[in-house]
C-alpha positions in Angstrom: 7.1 -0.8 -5.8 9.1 -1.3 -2.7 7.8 -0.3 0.6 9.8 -0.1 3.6 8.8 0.6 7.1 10.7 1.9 9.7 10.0 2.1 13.3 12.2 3.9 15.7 12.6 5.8 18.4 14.2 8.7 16.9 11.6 11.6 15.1 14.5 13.1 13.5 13.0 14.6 10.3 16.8 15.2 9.3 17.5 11.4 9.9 14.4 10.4 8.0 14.8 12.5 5.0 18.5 11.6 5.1 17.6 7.9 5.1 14.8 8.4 2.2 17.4 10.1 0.1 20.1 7.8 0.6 18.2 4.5 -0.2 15.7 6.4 -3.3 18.9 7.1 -4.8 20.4 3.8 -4.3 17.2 2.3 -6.2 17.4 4.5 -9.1 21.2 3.1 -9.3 19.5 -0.3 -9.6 16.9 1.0 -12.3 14.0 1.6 -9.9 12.3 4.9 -10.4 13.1 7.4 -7.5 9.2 8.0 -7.2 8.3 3.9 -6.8 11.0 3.8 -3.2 8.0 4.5 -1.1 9.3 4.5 3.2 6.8 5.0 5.8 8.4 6.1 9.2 6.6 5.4 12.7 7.9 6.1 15.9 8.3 3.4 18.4 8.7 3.4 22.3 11.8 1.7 23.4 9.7 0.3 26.2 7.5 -2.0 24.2 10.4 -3.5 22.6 12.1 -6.5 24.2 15.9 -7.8 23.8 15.0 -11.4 26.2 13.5 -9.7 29.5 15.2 -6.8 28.9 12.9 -3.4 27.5 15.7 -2.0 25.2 15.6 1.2 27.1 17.1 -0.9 30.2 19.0 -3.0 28.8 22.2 -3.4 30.7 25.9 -2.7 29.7 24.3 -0.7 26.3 26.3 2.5 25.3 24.5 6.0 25.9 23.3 5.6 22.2 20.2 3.5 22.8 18.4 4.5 19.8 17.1 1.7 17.4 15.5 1.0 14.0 13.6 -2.2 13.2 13.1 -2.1 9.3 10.9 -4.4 6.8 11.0 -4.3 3.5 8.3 -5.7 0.7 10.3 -6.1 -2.5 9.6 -8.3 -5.2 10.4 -11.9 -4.5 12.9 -11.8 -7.8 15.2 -9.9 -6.1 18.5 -11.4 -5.6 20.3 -12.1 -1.9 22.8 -9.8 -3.3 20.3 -7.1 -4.0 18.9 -7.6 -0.1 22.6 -7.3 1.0 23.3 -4.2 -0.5 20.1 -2.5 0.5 20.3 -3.8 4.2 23.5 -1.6 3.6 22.9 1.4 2.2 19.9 1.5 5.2 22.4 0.7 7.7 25.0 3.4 6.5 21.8 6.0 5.6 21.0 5.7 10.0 24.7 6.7 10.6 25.5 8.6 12.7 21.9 8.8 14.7 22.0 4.9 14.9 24.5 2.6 15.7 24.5 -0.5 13.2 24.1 -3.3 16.2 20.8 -1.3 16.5 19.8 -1.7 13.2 17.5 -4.8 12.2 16.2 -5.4 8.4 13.9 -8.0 7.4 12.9 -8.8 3.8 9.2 -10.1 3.3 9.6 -11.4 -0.4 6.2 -10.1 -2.5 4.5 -10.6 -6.2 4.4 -7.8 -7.6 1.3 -8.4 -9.4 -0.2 -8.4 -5.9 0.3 -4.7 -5.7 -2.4 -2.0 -6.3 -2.1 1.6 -6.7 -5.6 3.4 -6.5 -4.9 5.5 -9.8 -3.9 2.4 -11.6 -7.1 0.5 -10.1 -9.4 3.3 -11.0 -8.0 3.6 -14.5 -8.2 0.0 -15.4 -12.1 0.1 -13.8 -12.7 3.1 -16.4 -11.5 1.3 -19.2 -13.4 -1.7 -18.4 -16.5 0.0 -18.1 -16.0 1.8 -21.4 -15.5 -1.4 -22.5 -18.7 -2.7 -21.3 -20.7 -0.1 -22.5 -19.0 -0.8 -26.2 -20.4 -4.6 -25.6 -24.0 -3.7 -25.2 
């Protein structure tokens, strides 16, 4: 299930829903199910982000668009550079117009997806054990 977290600046719910749309839709083009893209948003304060010295929110010569979005995404460590390339795009052109692309940074952290848990799925495989257990005894 891949998870992407956003922080930025901006509480645009507009922007947010725009960019949840944009890259859920993109996913299911690659044969991931539209309710698996999960995107957390949190809002970050320019001035506890650095560029050097610089707070971003002082940086000098920037353009009166100062707004950023720092971006990580957990997808499975199978997935191709390719795959990263095109998703780092379709974020980057789902910010548009709200952020400008120089503002826009994406990491990958590469995960197993046997290392993810869903609570539902955790609780179902506990019942079946148990009923298992009890068929044991």
């Amino acid at each position: 299930m891949p998870t992407i977290e956003v922080g930025l600046d901006v509480t645009s719910i507009p922007l947010q829903r725009r960019f949840a749309k944009k890259l859920s839709l993109w996913m299911t083009r690659k044969g991931i199910p539209i309710s698996h893209t999960i995107v957390k948003f949190r809002v970050v304060e320019p001035s506890s982000i650095y560029s050097g010295p610089y707070p971003f929110d002082q940086f000098p010569g920037e353009s009166e668009n100062k707004h950023f979005a720092f971006v990580n995404c957990y997808v499975s460590h199978e997935r191709s550079r390719e795959f990263k390339k095109e998703m780092a795009s379709c974020m980057t052109d789902a910010f548009q117009p709200d952020i400008y692309p120089e503002k826009v940074f994406i990491n990958f952290l590469s995960v197993d997806p046997q290392d993810y848990f869903n609570g539902f799925d955790v609780l179902a495989q506990k019942t079946r054990g148990s009923h298992h257990d009890q068929s044991i005894e």
